[in-house]
N, CA, C and O of each residue as an XYZ file, in Angstrom:
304
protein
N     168.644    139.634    -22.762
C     167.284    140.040    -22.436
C     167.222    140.619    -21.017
O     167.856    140.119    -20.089
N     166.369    141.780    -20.877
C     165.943    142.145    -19.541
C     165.374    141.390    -18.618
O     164.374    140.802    -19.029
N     165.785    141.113    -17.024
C     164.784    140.607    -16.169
C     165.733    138.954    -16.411
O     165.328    138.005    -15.740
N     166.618    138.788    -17.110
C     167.427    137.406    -16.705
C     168.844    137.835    -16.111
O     169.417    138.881    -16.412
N     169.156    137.211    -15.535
C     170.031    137.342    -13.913
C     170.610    135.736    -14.470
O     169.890    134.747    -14.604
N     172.413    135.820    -14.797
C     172.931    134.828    -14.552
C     173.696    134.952    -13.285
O     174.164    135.983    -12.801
N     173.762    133.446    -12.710
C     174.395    133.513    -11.802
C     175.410    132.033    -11.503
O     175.456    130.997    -12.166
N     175.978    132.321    -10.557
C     177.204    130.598    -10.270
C     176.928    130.399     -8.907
O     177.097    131.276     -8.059
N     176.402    128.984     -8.614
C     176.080    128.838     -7.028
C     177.608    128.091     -6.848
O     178.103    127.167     -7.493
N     178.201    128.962     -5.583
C     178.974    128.660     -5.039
C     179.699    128.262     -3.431
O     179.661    129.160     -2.590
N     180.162    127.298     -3.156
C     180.212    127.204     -1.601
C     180.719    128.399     -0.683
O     181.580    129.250     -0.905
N     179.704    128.130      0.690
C     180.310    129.502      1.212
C     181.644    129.763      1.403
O     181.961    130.949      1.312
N     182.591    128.894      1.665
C     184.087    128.669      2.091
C     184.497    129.528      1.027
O     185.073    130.533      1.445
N     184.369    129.446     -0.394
C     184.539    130.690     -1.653
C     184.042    131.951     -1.729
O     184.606    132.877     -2.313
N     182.912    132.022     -1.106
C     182.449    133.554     -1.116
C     183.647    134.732     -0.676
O     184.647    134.290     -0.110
N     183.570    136.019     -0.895
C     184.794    136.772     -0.378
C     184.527    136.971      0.907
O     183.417    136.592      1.282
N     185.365    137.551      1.832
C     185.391    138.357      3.352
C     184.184    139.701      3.621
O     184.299    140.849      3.192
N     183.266    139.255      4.289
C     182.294    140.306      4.648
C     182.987    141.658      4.727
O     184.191    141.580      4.968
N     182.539    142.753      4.592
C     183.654    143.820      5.053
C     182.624    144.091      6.441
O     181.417    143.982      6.658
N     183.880    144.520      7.259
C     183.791    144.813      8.617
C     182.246    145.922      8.716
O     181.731    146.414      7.712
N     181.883    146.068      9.714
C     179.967    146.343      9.595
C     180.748    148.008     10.629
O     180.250    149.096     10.339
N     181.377    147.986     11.228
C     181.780    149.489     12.204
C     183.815    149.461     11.637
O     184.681    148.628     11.370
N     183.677    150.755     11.714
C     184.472    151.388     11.159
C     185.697    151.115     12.506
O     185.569    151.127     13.731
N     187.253    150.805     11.320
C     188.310    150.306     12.332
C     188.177    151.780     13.313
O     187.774    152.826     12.803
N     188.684    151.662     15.179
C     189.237    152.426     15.580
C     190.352    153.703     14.951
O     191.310    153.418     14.232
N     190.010    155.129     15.379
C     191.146    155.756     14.543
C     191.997    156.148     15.295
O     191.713    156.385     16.470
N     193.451    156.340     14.730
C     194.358    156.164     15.638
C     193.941    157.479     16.762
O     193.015    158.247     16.500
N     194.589    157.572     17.756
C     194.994    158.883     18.396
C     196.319    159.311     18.578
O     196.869    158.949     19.619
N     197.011    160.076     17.704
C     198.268    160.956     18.228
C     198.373    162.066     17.839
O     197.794    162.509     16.846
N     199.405    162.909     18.831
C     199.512    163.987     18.770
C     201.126    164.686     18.693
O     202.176    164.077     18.487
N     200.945    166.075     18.917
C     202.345    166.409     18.910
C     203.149    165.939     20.264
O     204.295    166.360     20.426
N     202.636    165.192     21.097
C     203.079    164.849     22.705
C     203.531    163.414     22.599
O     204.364    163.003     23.406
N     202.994    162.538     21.569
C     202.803    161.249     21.170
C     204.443    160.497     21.150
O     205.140    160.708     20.158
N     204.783    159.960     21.855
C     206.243    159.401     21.450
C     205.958    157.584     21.231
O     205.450    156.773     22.005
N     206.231    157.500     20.566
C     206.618    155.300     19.968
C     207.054    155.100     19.885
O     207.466    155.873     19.020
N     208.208    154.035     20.099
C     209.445    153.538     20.517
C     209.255    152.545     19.102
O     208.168    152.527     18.526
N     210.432    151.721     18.605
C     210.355    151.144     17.309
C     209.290    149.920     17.702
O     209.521    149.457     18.819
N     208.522    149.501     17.221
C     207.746    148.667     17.338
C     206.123    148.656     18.362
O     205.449    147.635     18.507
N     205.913    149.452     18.715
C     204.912    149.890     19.302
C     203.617    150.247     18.299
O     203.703    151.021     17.346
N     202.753    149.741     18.582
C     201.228    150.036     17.923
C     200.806    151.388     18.449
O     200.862    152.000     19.516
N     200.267    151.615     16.978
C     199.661    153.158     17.033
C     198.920    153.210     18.011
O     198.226    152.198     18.110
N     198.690    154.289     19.132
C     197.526    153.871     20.106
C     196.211    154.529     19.623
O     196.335    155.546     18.941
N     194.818    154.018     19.926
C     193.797    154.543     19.011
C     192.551    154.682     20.064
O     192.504    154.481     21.277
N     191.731    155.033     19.284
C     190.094    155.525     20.360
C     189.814    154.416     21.067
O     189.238    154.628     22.134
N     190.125    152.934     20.706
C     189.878    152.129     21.482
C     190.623    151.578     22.442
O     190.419    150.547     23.083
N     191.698    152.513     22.505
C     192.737    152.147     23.690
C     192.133    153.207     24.762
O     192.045    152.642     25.852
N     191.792    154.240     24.808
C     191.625    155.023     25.325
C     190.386    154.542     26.595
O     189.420    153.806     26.394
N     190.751    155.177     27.843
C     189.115    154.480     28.810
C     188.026    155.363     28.840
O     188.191    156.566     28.637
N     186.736    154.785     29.116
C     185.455    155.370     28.876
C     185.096    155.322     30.127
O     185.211    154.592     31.111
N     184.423    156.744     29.664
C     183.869    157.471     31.621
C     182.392    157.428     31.401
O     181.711    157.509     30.379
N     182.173    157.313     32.353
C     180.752    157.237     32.701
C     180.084    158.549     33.079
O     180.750    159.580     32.993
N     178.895    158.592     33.468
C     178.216    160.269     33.715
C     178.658    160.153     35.280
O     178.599    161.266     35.800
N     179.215    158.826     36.465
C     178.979    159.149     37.328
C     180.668    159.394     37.526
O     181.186    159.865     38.539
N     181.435    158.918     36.202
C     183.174    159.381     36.573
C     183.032    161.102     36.521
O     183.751    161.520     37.428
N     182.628    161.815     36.078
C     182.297    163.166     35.608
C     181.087    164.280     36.669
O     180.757    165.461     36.560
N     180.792    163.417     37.442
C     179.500    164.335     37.929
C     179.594    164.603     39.282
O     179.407    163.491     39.776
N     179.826    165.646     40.504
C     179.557    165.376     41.397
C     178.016    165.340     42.379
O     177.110    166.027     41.907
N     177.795    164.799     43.313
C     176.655    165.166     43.787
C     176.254    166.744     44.168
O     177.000    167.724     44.198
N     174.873    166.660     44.440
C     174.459    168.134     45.058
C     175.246    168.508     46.228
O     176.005    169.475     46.290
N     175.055    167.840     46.957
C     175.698    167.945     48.185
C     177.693    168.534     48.699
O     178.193    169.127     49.656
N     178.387    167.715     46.974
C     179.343    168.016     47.373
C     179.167    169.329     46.003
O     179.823    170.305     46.370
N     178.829    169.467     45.297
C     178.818    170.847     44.469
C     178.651    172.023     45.714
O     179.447    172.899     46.051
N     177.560    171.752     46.152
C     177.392    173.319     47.393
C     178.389    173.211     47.993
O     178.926    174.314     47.888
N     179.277    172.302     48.829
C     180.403    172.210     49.599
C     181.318    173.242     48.928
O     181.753    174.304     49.373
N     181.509    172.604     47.654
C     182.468    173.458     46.732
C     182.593    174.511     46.362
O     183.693    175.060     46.301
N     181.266    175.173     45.951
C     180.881    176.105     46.313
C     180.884    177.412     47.153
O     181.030    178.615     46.937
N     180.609    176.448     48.411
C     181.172    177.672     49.435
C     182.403    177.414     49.858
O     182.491    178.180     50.818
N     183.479    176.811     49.780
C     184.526    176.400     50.574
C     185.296    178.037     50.382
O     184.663    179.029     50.021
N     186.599    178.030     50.674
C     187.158    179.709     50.583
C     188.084    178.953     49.141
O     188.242    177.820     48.685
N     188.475    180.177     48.853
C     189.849    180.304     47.457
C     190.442    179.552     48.022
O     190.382    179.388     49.240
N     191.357    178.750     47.002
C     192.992    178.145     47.638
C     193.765    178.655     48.000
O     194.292    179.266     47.071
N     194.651    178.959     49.658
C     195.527    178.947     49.980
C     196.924    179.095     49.297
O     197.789    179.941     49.523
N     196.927    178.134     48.470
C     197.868    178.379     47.735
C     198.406    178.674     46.346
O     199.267    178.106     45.674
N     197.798    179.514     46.167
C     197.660    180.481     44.779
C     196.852    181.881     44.793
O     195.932    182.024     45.599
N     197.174    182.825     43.968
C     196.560    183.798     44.704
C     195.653    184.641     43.577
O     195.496    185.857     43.461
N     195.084    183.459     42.742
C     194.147    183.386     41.617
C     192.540    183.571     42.395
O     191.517    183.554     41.711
């Protein structure tokens, strides 16, 4: 019949393994990538996280930069 639902109450210790809620890290390698025998894949979560202030310089030193002359040593 429609609208009946059997079911088995069971202890939680039996229930199966939640699956993980965020997705495993994925690896990172490349053609530069070398691993020695036993070494773990290295992945996005090995990698370090920058901030807006690792990346940004101030006003102050942008205009510096700005005007400073070409490099000396190159003749780009």
């Amino acid at each position: 019949p429609e609208g009946v639902v059997h079911a088995e109450l069971v202890d939680d210790a039996h229930l199966p393994a939640p699956l993980p809620t965020a997705a495993p890290p994925r690896p990172v390698v490349d053609q530069h990538t070398n691993l020695a025998p036993g070494d773990p894949l290295p992945t996005e979560a090995d990698q370090p996280t920058y901030t807006e202030r690792d990346i940004r310089v101030s006003e102050r030193t942008a205009e510096r930069l700005k005007n400073q002359s070409k490099p000396k040593n190159t003749s780009r």
